[in-house]
N, C-alpha and C positions, 0 to 999 in steps of 0.2 A: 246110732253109729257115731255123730258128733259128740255126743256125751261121753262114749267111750274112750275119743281121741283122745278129747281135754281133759280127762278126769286123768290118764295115762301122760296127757304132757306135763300136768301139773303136780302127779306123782312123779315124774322123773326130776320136775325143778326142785321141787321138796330138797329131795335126796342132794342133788348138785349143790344145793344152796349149804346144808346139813355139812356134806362135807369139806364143802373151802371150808365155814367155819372152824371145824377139827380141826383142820389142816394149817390153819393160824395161830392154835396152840403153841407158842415157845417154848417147847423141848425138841432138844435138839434132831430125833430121826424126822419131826416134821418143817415147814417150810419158816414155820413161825420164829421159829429160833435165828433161821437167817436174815428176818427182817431184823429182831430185836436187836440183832449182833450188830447191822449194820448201822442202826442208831443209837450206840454203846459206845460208849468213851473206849479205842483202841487198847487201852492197857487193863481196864477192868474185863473186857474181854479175855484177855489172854489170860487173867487170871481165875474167873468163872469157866472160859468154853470147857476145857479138860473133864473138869467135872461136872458139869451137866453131859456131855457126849458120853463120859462113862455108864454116868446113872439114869440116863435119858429115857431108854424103853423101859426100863424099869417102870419111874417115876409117871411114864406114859400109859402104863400096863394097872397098876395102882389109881392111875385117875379113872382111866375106863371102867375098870371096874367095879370098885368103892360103891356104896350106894352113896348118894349127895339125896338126900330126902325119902323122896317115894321109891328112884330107879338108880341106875350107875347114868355114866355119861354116855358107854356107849347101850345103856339100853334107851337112853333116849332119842337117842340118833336111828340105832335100827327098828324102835318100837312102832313107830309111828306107820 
C-alpha cells in the first residue's frame, strides 16, 4: 500500500515537474513569453510581441508536434 502511494506521488511530481517545464516555453499563449518579454528591451518587444501572439499557437502546435528525434515534444511529456 506505501508503494502504491509513492509510486502515484511521484507520478504526479513527474507530470507537475513536465509541465511548468512546457509551460516556460516562450511563445506567447504560454507563461514563458511573459517572462521573456519582461527581460526584453521595451522597444524590441513592441516590435516582436504582435507577431509572436499572432503565430504563437501555431508555432506552439508545430513544436508539439514535429517529431525532434525518436518522439514529438508533446509525446515526451505525455509518454512517460
Amino acid at each position: 500500500m506505501v508503494d502504491l502511494v509513492a509510486n502515484t506521488l511521484w507520478i504526479f511530481i513527474g507530470i507537475n515537474i513536465s509541465l511548468f517545464v512546457f509551460n516556460l516555453i516562450p511563445i506567447p499563449p504560454l507563461d514563458g513569453s511573459k517572462v521573456m518579454f519582461s527581460l526584453m528591451n521595451p522597444r524590441t518587444v513592441w516590435r516582436i510581441r504582435p507577431t509572436l501572439e499572432q503565430y504563437g499557437f501555431i508555432v506552439l502546435l508545430i513544436v508539439a508536434v514535429v517529431p525532434i528525434g525518436d518522439t514529438s515534444l508533446l509525446g515526451r511529456i505525455v509518454g512517460p
